[in-house]
C-alpha positions in Angstrom: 134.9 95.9 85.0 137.6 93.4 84.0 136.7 90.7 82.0 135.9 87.2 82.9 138.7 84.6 82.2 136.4 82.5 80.6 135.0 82.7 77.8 132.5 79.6 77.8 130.0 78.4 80.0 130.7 76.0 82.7 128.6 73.4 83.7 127.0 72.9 86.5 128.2 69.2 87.1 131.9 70.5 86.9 131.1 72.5 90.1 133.3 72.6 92.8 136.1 74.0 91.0 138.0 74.8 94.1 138.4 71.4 95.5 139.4 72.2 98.7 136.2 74.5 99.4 132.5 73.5 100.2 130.0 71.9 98.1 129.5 73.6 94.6 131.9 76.3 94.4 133.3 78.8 91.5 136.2 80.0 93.6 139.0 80.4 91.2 136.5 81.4 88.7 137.9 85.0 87.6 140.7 84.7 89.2 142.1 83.5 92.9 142.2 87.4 94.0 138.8 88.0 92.6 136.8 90.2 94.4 133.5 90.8 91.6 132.2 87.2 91.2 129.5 87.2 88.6 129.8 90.6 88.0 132.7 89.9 85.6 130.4 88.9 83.6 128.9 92.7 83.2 131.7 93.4 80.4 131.9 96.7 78.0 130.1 94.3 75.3 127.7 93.3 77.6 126.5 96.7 78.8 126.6 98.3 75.0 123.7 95.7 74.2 122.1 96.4 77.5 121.9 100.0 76.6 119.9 99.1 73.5 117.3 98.4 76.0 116.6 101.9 76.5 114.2 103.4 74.1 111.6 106.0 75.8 114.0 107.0 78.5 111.1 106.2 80.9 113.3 106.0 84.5 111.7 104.1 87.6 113.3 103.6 91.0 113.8 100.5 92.5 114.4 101.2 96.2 111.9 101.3 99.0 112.6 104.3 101.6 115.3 103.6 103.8 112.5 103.8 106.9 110.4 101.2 105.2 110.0 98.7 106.2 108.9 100.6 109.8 109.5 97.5 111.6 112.5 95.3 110.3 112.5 91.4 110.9 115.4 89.7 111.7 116.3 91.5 115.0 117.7 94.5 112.7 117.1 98.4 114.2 115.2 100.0 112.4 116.2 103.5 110.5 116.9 106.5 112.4 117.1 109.9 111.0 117.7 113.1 113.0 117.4 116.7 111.3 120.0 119.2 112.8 119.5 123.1 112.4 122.8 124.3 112.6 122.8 127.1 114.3 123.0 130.4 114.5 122.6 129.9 110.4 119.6 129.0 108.9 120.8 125.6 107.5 119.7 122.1 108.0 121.8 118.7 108.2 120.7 115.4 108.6 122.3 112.6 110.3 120.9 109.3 109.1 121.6 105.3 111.3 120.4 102.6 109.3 121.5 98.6 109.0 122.5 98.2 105.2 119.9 95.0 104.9 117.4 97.2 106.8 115.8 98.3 103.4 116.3 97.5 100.0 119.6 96.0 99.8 122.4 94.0 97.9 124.0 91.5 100.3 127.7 91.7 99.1 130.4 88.5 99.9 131.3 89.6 103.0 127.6 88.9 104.6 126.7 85.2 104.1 129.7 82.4 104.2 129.1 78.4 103.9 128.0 77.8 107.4 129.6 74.8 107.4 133.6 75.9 106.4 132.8 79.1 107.5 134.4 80.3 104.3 133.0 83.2 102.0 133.6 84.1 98.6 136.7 82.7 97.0 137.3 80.9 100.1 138.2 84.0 102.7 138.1 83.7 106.6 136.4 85.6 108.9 140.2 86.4 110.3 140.5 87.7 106.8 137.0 89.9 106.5 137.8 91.3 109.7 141.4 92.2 109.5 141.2 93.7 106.1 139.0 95.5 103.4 138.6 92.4 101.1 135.3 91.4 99.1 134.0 94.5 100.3 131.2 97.0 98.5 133.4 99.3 97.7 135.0 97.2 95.3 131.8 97.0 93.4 131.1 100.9 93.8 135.2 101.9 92.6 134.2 99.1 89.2 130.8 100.9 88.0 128.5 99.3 90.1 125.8 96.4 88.9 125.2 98.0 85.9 123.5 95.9 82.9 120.4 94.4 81.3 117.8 93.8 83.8 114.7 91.6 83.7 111.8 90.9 85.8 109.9 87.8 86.3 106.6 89.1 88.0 105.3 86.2 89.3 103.0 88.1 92.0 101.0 89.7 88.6 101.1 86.1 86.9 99.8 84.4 90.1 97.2 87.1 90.3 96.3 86.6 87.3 96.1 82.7 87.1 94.1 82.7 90.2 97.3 80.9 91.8 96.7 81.7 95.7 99.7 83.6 97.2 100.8 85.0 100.3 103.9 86.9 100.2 103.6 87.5 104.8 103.7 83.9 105.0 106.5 81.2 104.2 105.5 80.0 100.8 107.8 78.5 98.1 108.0 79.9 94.5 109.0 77.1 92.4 111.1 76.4 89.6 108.1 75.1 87.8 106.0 78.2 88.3 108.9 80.8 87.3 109.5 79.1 84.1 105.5 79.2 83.3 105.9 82.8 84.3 108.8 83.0 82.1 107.1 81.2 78.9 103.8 83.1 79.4 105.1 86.4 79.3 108.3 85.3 76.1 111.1 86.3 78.2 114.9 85.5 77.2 118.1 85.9 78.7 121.7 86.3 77.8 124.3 85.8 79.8 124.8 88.6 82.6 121.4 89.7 82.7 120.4 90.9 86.2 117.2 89.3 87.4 114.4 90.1 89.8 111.6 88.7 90.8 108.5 90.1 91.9 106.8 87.9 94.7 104.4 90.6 95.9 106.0 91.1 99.3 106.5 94.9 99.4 102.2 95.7 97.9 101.4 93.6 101.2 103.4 95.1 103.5 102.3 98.5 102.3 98.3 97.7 102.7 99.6 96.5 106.6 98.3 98.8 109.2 100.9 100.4 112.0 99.7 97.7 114.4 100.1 95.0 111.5 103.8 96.0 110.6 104.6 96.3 114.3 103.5 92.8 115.0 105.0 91.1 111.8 108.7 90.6 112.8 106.8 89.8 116.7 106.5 86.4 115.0 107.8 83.1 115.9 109.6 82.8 112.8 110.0 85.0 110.1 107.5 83.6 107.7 108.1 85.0 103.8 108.0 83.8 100.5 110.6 83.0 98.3 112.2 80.7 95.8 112.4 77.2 96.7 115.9 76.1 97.8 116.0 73.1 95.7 119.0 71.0 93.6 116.4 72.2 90.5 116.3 76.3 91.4 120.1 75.9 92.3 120.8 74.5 88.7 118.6 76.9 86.9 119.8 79.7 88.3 124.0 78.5 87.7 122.5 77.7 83.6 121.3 81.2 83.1 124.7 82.8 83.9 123.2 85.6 85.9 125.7 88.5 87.3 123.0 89.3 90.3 119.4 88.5 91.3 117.0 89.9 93.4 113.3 89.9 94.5 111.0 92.0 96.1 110.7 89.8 99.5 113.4 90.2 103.0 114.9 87.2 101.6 115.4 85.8 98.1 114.8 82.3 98.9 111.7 81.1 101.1 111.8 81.7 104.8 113.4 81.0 107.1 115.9 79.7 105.1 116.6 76.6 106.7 113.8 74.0 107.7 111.6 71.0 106.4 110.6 72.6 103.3 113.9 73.7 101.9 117.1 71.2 101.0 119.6 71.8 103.6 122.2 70.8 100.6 121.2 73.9 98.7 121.1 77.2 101.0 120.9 79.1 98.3 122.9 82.0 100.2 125.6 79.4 100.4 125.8 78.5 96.6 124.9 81.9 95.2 126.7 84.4 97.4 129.5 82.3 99.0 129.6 80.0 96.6 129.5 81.8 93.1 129.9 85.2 94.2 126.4 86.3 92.7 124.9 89.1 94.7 121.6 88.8 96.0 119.4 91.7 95.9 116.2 91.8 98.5 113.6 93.8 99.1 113.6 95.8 96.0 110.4 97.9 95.2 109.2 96.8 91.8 105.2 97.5 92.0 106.1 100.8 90.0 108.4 98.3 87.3 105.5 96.1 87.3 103.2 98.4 86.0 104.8 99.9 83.3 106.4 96.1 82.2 102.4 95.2 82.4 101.2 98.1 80.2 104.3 97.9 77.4 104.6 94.6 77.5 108.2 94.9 78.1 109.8 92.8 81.3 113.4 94.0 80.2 115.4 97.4 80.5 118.5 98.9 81.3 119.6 98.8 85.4 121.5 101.3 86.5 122.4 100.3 90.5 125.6 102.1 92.5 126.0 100.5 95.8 127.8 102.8 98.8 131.6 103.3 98.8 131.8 101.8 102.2 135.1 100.6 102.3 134.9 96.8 103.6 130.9 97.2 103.2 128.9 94.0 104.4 125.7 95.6 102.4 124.7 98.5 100.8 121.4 100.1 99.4 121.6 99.8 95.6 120.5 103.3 94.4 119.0 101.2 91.6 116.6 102.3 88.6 115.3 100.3 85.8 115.2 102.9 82.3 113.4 102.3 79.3 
């Protein structure tokens, strides 16, 4: 990946840096024909030291099945896959239809723009995503991919085990206050370009859901999940720690639905993060497996080795993501 034109820290206060664009913006960041956002920030120097992370060469996936989960919320199909014998030989194909943010997913630049300006990363048009290949997937697949030093703040085990009553089915907040507890209790640091997840607990309740349970969830009058507050403070937090992606374990990063009474309608968090930054967001990533083995080493970073789809123009993509030790 190329590397980022600059080479300190801006604040958070000097946000917008594109005047003419919305509320809080980095376009112009890396560049005015950037496509890569925070990824820039995954440089050659930055992956050597994330290599150093792997030690035992333990590997664990991060992706759910692409059929889970069985019933997708948000009006989304769910996964479809049809097993061909090609006759008259004795050889099998498989033809697979699936939404890219049906499963586990990395919403690219080309999914979420400010709603207001109706602009996406780096200030493109919807004339311009649909009449051309820019900010798509592919560009992150063709430059290695989100590749780097991962590290996972598992507040659904810290909750657990602070007696701190959770829900990850319903619409409950994760605040800034309780990730940095979560972050203090179990001595984790970052660096600049780390990748982050956070573990809220969503995917070990879905799975203990019955068929009839699953089928009913995204029946709901509004799709109730937890998430990260959408606050001035998470918004901040997250822009100080220099992150090149995060993701969590819920259908969306933030608390939803993501617009309401409990979340600031001045920081959408898809709007400052995705649109805004051009920091992919990464949902419904299964890390009960990472958990575990974080739990019982005592070790919350590793080395992430993720390559999204080559979809020209791709809106999404399943990461193909695993954490190594």
């Amino acid at each position: 990946m190329s590397a980022p034109k600059d080479s300190n820290t801006i604040s958070f206060d000097a946000l917008p840096l594109d005047p003419s664009g919305p509320r809080g913006n980095a376009w112009g960041r890396f560049g005015p024909k950037d496509e890569l956002g925070t990824l820039n920030l995954l440089t050659p120097e930055v992956i050597v030291e994330a290599a150093k992370e792997i030690r035992t060469g333990v590997r664990i996936s991060l992706d759910w099945p692409l059929s889970m989960p069985s019933f997708p919320s948000f009006n989304r199909d769910p996964f479809k896959q049809e097993i061909v014998l090609r006759n008259p030989n004795c050889v099998y194909d498989d033809i697979l239809t699936f939404n890219s943010q049906g499963s586990t997913q990395w919403d690219g630049f080309r999914h979420y723009a400010n709603q207001k300006s109706r602009q996406f990363y780096n200030g493109h048009t919807t004339e311009e995503i649909e009449s051309s290949d820019v900010i798509g997937m592919h560009v992150v697949a063709e430059n290695g991919g989100i590749t780097g030093r991962g590290v996972l703040v598992d507040f659904a085990d810290w909750a657990a085990s602070n007696l701190v009553s959770v829900c990850a089915l319903q619409s409950e907040a994760i605040t800034l206050d309780q990730l940095r507890q979560v972050i203090r209790d179990h001595n984790l640091e970052f660096r600049k370009g780390d990748i982050l997840f956070i573990r809220s607990g969503f995917t070990a309740a879905y799975n203990n859901l019955s068929d009839i349970e699953r089928e009913a969830l995204p029946r709901r009058s509004n799709p109730d999940f937890i998430g990260v507050e959408a606050t001035e403070g998470m918004v901040r937090w997250l822009w100080e720690q220099q992150f090149a992606a995060v993701a969590s374990d819920a259908p969306s990063f933030e608390r939803a639905p993501i617009r309401g009474s409990h979340a600031d309608p001045n920081f959408n968090l898809h709007e400052w993060v995705l649109a805004g930054w051009g920091t992919p967001i990464g949902e419904m990533f299964d890390l009960e497996k990472l958990s575990q083995h974080c739990k019982a080493t005592g070790r919350y970073s590793f080395f992430l080795s993720s390559m999204p789809l080559k979809v020209v123009g791709g809106v999404a993509s399943p990461p193909n993501a695993f954490a190594v030790f």
